[in-house]
DRENFI-538730 format. One line per field, with one value per atom (N, C-alpha, C): x, y, z; atom name; residue in one letter. Coordinates in nm, 2 decimals. Layout:
# residues N
X = X, ... .
Y = Y, ... .
Z = Z, ... .
atome = CA, ... .
residu = A, ... .
This chain:
# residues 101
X = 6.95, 7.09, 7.16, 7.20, 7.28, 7.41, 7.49, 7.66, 7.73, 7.86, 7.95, 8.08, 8.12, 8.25, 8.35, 8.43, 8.55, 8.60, 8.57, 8.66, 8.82, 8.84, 9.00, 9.08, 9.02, 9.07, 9.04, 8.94, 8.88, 8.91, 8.95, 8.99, 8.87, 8.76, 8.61, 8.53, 8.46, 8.35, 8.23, 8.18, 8.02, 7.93, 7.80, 7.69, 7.59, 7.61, 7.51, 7.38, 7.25, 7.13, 7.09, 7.08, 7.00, 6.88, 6.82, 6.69, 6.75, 6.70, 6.67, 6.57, 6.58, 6.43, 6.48, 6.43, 6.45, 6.40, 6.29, 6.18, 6.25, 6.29, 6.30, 6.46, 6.55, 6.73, 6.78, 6.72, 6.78, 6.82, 6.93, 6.97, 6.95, 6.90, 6.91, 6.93, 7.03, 7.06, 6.92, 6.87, 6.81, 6.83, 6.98, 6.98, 7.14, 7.22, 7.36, 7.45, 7.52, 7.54, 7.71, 7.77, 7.97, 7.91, 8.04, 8.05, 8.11, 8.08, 8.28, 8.37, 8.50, 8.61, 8.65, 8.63, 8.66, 8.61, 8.51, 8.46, 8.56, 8.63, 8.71, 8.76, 8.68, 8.74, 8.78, 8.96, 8.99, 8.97, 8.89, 8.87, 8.78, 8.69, 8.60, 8.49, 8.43, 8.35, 8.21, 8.08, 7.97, 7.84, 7.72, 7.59, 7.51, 7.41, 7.28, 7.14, 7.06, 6.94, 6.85, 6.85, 6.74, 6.56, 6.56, 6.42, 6.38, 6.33, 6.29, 6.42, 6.42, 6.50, 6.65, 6.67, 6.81, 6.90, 7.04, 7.13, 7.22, 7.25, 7.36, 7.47, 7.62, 7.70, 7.86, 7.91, 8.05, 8.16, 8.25, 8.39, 8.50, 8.53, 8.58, 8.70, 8.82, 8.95, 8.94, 8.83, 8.80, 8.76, 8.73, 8.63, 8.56, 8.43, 8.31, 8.20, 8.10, 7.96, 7.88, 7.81, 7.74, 7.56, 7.51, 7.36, 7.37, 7.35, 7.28, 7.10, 7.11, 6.96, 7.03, 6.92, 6.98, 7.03, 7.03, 7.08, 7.27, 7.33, 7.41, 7.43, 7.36, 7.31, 7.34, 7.46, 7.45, 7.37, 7.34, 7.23, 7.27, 7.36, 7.49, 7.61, 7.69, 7.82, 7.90, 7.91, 7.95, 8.12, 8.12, 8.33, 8.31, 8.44, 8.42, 8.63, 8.61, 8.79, 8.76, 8.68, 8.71, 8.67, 8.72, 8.68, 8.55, 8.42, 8.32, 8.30, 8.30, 8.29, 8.14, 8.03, 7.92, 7.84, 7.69, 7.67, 7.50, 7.41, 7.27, 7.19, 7.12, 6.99, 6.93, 6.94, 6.85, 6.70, 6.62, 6.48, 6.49, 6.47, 6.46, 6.38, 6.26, 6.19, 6.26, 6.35, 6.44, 6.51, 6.55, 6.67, 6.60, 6.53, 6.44, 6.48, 6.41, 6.47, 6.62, 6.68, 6.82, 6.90, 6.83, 6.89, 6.81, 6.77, 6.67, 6.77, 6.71, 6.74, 6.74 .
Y = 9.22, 9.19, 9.33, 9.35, 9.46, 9.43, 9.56, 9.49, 9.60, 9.63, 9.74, 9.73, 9.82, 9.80, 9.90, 9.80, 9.92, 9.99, 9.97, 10.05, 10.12, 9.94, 9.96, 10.04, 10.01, 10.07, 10.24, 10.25, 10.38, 10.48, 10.39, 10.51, 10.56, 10.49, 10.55, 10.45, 10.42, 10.34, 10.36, 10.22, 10.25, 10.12, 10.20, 10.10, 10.04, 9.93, 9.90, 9.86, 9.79, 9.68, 9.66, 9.51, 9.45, 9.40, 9.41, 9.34, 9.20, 9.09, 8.95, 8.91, 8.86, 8.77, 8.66, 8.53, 8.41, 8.35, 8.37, 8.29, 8.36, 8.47, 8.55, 8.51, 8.51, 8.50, 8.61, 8.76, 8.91, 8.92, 9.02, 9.08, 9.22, 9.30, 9.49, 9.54, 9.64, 9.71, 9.79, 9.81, 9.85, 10.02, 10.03, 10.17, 10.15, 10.27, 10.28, 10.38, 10.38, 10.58, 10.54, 10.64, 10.68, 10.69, 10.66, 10.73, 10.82, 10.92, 11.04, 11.02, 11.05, 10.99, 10.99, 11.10, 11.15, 10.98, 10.90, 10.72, 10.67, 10.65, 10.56, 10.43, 10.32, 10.18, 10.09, 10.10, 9.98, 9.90, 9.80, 9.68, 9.69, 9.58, 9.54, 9.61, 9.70, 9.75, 9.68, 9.74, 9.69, 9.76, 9.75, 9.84, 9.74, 9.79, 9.69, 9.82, 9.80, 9.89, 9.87, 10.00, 10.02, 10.00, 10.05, 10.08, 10.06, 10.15, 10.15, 10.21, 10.31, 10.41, 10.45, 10.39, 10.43, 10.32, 10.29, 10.25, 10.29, 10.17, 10.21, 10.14, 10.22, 10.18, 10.17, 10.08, 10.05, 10.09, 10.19, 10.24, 10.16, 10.00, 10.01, 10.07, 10.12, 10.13, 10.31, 10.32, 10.51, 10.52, 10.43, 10.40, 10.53, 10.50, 10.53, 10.47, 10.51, 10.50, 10.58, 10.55, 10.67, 10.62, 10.67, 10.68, 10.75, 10.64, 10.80, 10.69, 10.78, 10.76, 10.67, 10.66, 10.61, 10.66, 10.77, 10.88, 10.87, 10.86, 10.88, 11.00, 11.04, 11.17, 11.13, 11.19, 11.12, 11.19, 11.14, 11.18, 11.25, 11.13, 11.15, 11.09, 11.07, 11.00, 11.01, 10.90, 10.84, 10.81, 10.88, 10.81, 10.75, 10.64, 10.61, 10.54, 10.51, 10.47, 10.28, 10.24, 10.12, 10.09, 10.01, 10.01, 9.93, 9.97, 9.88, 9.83, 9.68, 9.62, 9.57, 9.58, 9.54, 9.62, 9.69, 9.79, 9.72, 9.77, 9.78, 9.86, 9.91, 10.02, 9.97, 10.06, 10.04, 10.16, 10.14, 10.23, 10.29, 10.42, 10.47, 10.40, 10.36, 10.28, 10.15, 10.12, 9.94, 9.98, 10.09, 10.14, 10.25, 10.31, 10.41, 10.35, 10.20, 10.19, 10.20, 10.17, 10.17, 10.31, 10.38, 10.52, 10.60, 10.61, 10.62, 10.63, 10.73, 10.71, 10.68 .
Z = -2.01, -1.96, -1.94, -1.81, -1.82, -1.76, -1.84, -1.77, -1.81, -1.72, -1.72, -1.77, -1.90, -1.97, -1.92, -1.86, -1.78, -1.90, -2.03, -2.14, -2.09, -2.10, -2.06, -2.24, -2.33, -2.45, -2.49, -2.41, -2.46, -2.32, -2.18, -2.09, -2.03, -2.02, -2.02, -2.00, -1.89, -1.87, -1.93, -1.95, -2.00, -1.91, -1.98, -1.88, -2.02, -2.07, -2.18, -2.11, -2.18, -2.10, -2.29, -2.25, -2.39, -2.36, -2.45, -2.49, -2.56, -2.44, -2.54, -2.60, -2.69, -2.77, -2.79, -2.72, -2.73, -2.82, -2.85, -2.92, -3.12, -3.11, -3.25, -3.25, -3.13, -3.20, -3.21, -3.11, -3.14, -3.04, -3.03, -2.90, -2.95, -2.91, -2.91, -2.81, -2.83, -2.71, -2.67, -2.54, -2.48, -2.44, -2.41, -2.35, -2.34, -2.35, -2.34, -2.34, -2.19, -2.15, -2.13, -2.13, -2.04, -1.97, -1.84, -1.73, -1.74, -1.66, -1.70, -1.67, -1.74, -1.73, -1.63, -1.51, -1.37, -1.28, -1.33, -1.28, -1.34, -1.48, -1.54, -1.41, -1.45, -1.35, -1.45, -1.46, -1.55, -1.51, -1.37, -1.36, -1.28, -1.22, -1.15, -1.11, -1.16, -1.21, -1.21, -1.17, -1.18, -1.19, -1.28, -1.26, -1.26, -1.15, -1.15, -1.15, -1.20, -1.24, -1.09, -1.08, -0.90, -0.94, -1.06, -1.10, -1.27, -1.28, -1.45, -1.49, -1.44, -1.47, -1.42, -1.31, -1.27, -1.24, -1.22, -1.25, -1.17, -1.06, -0.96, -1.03, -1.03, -1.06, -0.95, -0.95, -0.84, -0.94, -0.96, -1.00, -0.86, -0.82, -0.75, -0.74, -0.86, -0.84, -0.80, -0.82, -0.80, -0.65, -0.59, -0.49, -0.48, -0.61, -0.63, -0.68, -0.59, -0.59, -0.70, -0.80, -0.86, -0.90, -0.89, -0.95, -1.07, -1.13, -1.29, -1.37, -1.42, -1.50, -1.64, -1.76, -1.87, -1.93, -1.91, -2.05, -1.96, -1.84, -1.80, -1.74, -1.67, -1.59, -1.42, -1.36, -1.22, -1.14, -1.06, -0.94, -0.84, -0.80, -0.69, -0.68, -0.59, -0.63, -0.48, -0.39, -0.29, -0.28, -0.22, -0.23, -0.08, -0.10, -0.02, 0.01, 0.15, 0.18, 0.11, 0.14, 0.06, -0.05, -0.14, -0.29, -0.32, -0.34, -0.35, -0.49, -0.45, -0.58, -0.59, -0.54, -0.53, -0.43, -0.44, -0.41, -0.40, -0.29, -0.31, -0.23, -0.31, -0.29, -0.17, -0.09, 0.00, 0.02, 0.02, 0.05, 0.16, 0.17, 0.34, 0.42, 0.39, 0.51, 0.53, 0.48, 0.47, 0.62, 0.60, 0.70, 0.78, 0.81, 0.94, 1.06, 1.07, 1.20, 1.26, 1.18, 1.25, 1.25, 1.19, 1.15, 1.30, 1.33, 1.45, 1.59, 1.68, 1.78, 1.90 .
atome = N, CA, C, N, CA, C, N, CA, C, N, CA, C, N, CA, C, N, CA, C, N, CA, C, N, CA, C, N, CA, C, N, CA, C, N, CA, C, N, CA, C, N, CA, C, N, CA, C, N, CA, C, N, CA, C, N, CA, C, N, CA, C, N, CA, C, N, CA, C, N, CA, C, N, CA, C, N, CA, C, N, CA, C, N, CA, C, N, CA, C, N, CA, C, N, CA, C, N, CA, C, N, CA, C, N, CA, C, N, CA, C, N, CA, C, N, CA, C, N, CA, C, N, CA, C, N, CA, C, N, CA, C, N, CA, C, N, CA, C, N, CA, C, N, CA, C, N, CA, C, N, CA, C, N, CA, C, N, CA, C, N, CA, C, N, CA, C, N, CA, C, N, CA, C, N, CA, C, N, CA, C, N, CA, C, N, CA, C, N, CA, C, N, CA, C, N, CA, C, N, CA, C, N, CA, C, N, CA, C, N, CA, C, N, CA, C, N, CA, C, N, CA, C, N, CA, C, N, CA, C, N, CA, C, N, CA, C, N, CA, C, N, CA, C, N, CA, C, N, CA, C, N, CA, C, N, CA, C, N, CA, C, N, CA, C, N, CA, C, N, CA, C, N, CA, C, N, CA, C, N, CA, C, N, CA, C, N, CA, C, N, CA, C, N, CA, C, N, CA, C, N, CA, C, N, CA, C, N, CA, C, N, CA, C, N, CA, C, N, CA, C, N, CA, C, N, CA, C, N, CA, C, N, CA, C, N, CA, C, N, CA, C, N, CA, C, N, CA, C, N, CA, C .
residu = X, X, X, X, X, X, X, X, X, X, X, X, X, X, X, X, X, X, X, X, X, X, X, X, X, X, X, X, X, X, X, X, X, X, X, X, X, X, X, X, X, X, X, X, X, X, X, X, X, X, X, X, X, X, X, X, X, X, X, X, X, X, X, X, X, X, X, X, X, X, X, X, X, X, X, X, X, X, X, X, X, X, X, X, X, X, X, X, X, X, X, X, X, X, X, X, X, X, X, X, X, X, X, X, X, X, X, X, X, X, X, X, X, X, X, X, X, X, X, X, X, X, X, X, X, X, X, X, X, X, X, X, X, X, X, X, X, X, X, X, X, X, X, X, X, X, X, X, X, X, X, X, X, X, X, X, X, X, X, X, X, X, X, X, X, X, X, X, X, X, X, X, X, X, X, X, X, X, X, X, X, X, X, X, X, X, X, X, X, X, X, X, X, X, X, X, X, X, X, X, X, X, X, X, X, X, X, X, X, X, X, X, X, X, X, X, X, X, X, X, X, X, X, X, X, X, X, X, X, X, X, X, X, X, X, X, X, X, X, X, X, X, X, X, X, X, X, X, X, X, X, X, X, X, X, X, X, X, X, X, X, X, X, X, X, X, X, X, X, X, X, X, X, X, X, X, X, X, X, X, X, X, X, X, X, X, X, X, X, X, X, X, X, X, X, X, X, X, X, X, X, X, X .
């Protein structure tokens, strides 16, 4: 389970992912990074995991885009004029042809 805490209290976004066990009755956190305060989204906010390893996240009220790893390491970081509240990975070969001329 993964999910994005606008940390309206702390001023500071975070990105948790848990481990469930159904069969056992545990939840453990899996992995758990800040954004930098420079992302801070007091609301509507979203990360969804691209891979093993990385973690696209929407700062809509920043209107930012960011990649980071688990540790909370960004990759890159997208502004953009409208506020994205839902975001997905696309692969270069998904998009070649249209990028083409």
């Amino acid at each position: 389970l993964l999910f994005f805490d606008n940390g309206v209290e702390k001023k500071q976004s975070e990105v948790y992912a848990l481990k469930i066990d159904e069969k056992g009755g545990r939840v453990d956190i899996d992995f758990h990074f800040k954004l930098p305060k420079e992302v801070y989204n007091e609301r509507m906010g979203s990360a969804y995991m691209i891979n093993d390893t990385t973690i696209l996240c929407c700062c809509s009220k920043k209107h930012i885009t960011v990649l980071a790893n688990k540790k909370g390491q960004l990759f890159w970081t997208l502004n953009s004029a409208i506020p994205p509240y839902r975001a997905q990975f696309l692969k270069e070969e998904e998009v070649a042809p249209y990028l083409k001329p």
